[in-house]
TORBA-469094 format. One line per 3 residues: number of its first residue (from 0); their letters; for each residue x, y, z of C-alpha. Coordinates in pm, 1 decimal. Each point is the difference from the previous one (the first is absolute). Example, Ala and Ser with C-alpha at 12.3 -4.5 7.8 and 13.67 -1.06 7.14 Angstrom:
0) AS) 1230.0:-450.0:780.0; 137.0:344.0:-66.0;
//
This chain:
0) XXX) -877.4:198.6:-1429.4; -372.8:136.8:63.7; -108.2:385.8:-94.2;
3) XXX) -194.7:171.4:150.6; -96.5:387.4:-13.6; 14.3:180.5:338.1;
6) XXX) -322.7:163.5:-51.8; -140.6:-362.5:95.7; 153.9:-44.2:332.6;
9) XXX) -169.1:85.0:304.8; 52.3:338.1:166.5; 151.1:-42.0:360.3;
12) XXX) -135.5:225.5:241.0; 229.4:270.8:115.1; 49.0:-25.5:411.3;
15) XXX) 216.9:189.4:214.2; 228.0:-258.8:60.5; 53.7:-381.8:-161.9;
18) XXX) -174.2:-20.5:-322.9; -316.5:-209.5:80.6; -40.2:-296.7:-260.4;
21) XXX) -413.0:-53.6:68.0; -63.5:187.8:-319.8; 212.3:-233.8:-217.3;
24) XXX) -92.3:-260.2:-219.5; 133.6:-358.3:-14.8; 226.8:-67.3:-312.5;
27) XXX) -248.2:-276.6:-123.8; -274.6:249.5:-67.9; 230.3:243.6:-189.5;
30) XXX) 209.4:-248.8:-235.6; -89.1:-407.8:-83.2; 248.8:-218.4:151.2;
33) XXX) 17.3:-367.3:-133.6; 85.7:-300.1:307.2; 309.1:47.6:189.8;
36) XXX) 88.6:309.8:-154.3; 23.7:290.4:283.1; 151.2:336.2:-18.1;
39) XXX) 338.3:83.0:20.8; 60.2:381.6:-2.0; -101.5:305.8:-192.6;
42) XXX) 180.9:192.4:-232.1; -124.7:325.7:-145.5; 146.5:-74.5:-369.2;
45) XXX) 104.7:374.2:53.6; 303.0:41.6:-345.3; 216.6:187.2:238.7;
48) XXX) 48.7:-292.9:227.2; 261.4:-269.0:-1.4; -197.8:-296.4:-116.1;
51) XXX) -149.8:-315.9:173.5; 234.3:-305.1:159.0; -150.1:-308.9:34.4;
54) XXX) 177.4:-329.7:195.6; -173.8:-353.2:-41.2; 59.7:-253.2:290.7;
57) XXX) 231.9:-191.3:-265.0; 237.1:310.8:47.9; -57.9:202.7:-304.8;
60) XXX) 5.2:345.8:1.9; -116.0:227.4:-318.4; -53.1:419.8:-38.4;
63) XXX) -217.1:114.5:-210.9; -21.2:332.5:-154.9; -372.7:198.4:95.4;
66) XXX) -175.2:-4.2:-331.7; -408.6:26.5:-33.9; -124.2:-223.0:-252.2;
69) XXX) -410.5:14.3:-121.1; -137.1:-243.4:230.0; -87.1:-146.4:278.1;
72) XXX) 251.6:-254.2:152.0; 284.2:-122.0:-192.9; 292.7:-247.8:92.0;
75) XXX) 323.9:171.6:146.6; 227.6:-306.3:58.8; 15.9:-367.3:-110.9;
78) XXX) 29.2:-216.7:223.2; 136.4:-368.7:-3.0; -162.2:-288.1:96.0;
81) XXX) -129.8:-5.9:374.3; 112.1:333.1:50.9; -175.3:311.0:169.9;
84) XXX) 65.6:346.6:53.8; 34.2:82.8:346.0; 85.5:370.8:-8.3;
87) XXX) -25.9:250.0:-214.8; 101.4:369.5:77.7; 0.7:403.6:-170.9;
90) XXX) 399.2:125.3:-17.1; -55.9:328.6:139.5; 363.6:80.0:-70.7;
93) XXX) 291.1:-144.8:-161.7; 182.0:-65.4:326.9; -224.9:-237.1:89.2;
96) XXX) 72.9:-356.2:123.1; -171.4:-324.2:-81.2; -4.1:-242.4:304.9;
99) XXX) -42.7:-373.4:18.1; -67.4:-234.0:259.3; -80.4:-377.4:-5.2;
102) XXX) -164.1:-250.5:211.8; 344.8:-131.8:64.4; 116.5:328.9:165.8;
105) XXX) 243.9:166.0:-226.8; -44.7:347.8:-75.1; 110.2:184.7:-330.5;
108) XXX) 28.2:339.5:-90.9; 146.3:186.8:-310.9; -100.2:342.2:-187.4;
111) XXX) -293.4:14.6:-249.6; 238.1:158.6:-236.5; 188.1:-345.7:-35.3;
114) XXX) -348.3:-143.5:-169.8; -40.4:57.7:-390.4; -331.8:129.5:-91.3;
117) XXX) -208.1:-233.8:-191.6; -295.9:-25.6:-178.1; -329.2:-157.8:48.7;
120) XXX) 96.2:-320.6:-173.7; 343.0:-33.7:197.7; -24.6:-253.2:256.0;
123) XXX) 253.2:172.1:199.9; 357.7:-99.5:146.9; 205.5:-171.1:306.1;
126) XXX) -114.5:190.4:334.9; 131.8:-197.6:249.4; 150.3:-331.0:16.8;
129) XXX) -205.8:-290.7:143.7; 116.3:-296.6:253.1; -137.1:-353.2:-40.1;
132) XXX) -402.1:79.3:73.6; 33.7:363.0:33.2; -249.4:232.0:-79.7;
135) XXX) -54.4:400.8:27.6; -189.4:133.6:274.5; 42.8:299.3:5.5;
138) XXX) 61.6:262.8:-322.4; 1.7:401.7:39.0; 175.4:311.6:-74.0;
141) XXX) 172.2:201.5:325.6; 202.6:313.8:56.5; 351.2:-113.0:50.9;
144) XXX) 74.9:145.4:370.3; -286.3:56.1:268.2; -236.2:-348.2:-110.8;
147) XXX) -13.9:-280.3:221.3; -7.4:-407.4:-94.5; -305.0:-170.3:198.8;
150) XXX) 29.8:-399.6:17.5; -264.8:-246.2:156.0; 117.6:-351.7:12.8;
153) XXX) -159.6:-303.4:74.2; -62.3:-381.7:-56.0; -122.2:-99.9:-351.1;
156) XXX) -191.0:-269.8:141.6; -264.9:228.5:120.5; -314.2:131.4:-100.3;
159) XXX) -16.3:295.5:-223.3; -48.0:320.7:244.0; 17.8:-215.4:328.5;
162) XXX) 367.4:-10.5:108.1; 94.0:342.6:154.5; 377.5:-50.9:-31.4;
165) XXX) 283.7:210.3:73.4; 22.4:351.1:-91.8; 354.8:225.7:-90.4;
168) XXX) 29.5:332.3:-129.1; 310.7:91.2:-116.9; 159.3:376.6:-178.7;
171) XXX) 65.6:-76.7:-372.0; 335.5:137.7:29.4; 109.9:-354.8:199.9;
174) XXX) -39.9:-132.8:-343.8; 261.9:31.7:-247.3; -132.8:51.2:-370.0;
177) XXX) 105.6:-281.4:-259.5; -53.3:25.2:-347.0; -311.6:-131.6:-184.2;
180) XXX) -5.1:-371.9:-57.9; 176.3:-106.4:331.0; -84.7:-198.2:297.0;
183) XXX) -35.2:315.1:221.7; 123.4:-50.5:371.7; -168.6:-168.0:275.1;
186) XXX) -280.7:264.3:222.1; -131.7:-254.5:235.7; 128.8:-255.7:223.0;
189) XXX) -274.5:-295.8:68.5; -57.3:-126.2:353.6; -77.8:-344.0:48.5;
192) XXX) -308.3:-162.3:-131.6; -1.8:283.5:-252.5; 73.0:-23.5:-432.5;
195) XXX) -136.3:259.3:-191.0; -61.0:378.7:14.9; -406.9:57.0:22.0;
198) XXX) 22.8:330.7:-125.7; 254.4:274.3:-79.0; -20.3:373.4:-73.2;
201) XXX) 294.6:276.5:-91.1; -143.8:363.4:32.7; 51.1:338.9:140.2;
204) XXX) -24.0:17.1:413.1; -186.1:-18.1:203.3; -116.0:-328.0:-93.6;
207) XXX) -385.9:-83.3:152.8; -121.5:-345.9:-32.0; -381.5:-164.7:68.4;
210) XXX) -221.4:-295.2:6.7; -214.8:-176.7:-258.1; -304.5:203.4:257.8;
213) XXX) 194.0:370.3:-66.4; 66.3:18.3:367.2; 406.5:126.9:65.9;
216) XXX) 284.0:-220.7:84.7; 289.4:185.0:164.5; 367.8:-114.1:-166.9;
219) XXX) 313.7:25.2:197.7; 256.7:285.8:-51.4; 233.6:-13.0:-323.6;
222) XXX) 333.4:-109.3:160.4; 196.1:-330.3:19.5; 202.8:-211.4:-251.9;
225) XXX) -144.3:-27.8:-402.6; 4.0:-374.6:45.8; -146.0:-10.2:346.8;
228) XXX) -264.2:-152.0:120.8; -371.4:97.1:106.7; -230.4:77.7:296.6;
231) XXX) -256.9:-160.6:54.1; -334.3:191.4:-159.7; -297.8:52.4:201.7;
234) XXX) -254.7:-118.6:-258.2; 51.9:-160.6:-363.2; 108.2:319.5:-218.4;
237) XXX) -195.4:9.2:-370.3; 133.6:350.0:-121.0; 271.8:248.4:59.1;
240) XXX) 36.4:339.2:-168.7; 147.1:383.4:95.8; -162.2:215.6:230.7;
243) XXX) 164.4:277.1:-170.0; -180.3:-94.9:-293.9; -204.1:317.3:-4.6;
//
């Protein structure tokens, strides 16, 4: 975790409408990220929130309590050998779920109040549980009515950010809830010539997605079966996130 006062960030002009981002600063000129490291979320550190949660792509999930220690960066997870984090997320409220999805489609969901609190040192516990060669893709925090599950599979034989795949968005109340630990249940059905999930995001509706240029990529509607399968996308998809965010 990297501090950083908000008297250093960048003011955003004000506009009538959309926010607009030209007065911002890139991350790298505001905090010193080492090779392969990339940012994750923020999190205000505010005492009156819920805590941090954290899920690795081994399928760990940990909560930390917000605490403000006298420095700079400090380490809150530990992590196992060849694992990442690949989320990380502020609990805005106790009723808040923690969602995972992996590469192998199967889609997990249970209440942040079923994970412990640890401390720094605690390397955290079972999230979800992994097949042979799974992997997280996908770790967040969601309302539990009115989010939406957004899937893009593909071949894994392809090149990173070339294979446009097949697209499904799906309500996250076609998903049953499991407890923490489990396999999950199964959100996306693969079409021929496809084996992995691309990319996966849980989050509050309407869901927006775009390409590695910024430019929009419409998504289909949020209907059909939680282990259906895809449409075909229009372009290769590199993030997905809310438009309600605001």
């Amino acid at each position: 975790l990297l501090k950083i006062s908000v008297l250093d960030l960048p003011t955003v002009p004000a506009t009538a409408s959309a926010p607009n981002l030209q007065g911002g600063t890139h991350v790298s000129e505001l905090i010193t990220l080492t090779p392969g490291e990339r940012v994750l979320c923020l999190t205000s550190l505010s005492t009156d929130s819920f805590g941090l949660a954290l899920g690795t792509a081994g399928g760990v999930v940990k909560r930390v309590n917000p605490e403000v220690l006298a420095r700079d960066s400090w380490e809150v997870v530990r992590l196992g050998p060849g694992d990442k984090v690949v989320g990380a997320v502020e609990l805005r409220s106790p009723d808040t779920e923690l969602a995972f999805v992996t590469n192998d489609a199967q889609l997990l969901r249970f209440p942040a109040s079923s994970v412990r609190p640890q401390g720094r040192s605690g390397g955290g516990m079972a999230g979800i549980k992994l097949g042979v060669g799974g992997r997280v893709v996908f770790f967040g925090a969601s309302p539990a009515t009115g989010s939406v599950v957004v899937t893009v599979s593909g071949t894994s034989r392809a090149l990173p950010g070339t294979d446009a795949g097949s697209v499904k968005v799906t309500p996250i109340e076609e998903y049953p809830a499991k407890g923490r630990a489990t396999g999950g249940v199964r959100c996306h059905r693969f079409l021929k010539g496809e084996d992995v999930l691309l990319l996966a995001w849980v989050g509050p509706a309407p869901a927006v997605a775009a390409a590695a240029s910024g430019s929009p990529i419409p998504l289909p509607d949020a209907a059909g079966r939680r282990d259906g399968s895809g449409t075909p996308a229009s372009q290769p998809i590199a993030a997905v996130g809310s438009a309600a965010a605001g």
